[in-house]
N, C-alpha and C positions, 0 to 999 in steps of 0.2 A: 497517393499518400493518405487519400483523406479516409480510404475503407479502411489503410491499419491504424488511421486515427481512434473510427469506431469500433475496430474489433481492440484495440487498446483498453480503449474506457470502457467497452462490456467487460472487460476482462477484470478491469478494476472494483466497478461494482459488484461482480460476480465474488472479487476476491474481500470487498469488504462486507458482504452477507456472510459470505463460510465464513471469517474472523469472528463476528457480532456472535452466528451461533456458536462457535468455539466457544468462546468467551462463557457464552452462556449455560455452554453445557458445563463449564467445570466452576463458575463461581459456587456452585453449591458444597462445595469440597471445603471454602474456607468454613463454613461455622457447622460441618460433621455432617449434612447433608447429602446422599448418594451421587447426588448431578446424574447426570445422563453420560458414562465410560464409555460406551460404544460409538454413540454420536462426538463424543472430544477423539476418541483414535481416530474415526474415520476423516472428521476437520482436521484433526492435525497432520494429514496427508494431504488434504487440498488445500490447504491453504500456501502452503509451500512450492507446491506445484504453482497454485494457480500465480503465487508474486515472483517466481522464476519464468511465467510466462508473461507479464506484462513488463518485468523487468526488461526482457529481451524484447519485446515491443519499442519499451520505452526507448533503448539503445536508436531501434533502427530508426524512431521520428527525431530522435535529434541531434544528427547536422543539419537537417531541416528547420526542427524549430530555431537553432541556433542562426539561418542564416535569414529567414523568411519572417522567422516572428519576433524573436531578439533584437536583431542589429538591424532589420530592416523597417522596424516598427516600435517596439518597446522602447529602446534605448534614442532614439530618434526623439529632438524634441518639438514639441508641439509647431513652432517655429517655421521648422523644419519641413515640415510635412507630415511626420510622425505620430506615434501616441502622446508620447511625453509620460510614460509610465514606465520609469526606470525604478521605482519601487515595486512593480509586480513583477520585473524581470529578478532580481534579489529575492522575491519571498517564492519564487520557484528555483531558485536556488538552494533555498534553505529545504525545498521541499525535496532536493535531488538528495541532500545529506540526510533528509529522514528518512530516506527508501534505503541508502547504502546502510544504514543502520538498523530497519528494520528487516530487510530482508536476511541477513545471517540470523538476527532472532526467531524469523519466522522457519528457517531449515534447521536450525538448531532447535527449535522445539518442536519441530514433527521428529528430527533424529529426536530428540530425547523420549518422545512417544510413544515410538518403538525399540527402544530400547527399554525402557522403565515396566511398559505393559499398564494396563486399566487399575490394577493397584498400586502398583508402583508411583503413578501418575498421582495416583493420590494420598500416597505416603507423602510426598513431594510436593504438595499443593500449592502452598504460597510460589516457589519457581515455577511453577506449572501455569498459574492462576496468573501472576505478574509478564510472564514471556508474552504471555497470550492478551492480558489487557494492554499493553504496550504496544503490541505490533496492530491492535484494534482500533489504538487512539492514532497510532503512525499513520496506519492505512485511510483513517477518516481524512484527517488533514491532508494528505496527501491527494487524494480525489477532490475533496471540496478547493485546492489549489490550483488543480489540475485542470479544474471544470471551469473557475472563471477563467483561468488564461484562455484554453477554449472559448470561453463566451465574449472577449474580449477580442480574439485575436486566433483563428485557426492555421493550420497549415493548411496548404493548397494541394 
């Protein structure tokens, strides 16, 4: 479990660099700016990809984490023998509802990428521009979440 822990979180940081440049290629669209159209198609392919494959990572580590790091540790309290950190089991919760929320954002805006095309995208730009900082802010919190639990408390 612990190598698809790592190839998880490569995959995550992987997927939060193609976002950042996403992101960066097309803020220049808000104020009439060219941005870089080739470099935003080709991210809004990978990024899609890349949160539909950590997505389905995520899946397979957790009955795992749920039974090894949640209930056997997190939610346990100090007491007990436990963490006594049943607030960081909750704010990875909250982080499981920003992934089911940003991942449809993230496939809906590579589908709209190629559908719209490198002009289109930027007739568009405030949608284009918002889909894309959105799933950049999701994708941060989402890792910087991901990594203390990690640092706290791995799977085996």
């Amino acid at each position: 479990m612990r190598a698809v822990l790592l190839v998880h979180g490569l995959v995550a940081l992987a997927l939060l660099g193609a976002s950042i440049h996403h992101t960066a290629a097309c803020l220049p669209w808000l104020w009439g700016a060219p941005g870089r159209p080739k470099l935003a198609s080709i991210h809004a392919v990978v990024v899609p990809t890349l949160a539909l494959v950590a997505f389905v990572l995520g899946l397979w580590l957790y009955p795992t984490y749920k039974t090894e790091v949640r209930f056997a540790a997190l939610e346990v309290p100090r007491s007990a023998g436990g963490l006594g950190m049943a607030w960081l089991a909750r704010l990875f919760d909250l982080k499981e509802h920003l992934v089911a929320l940003l991942l449809p954002a993230a496939v809906g805006g590579g589908v709209l990428s190629q559908v719209l095309g490198a002009t289109g995208m930027r007739e568009r730009r405030g949608l284009v521009v918002g889909l894309s900082a959105f799933v950049t802010t999701s994708i941060a919190v989402a890792v910087g979440v991901g990594l203390y639990v990690v640092m706290v408390r791995a799977v085996s």
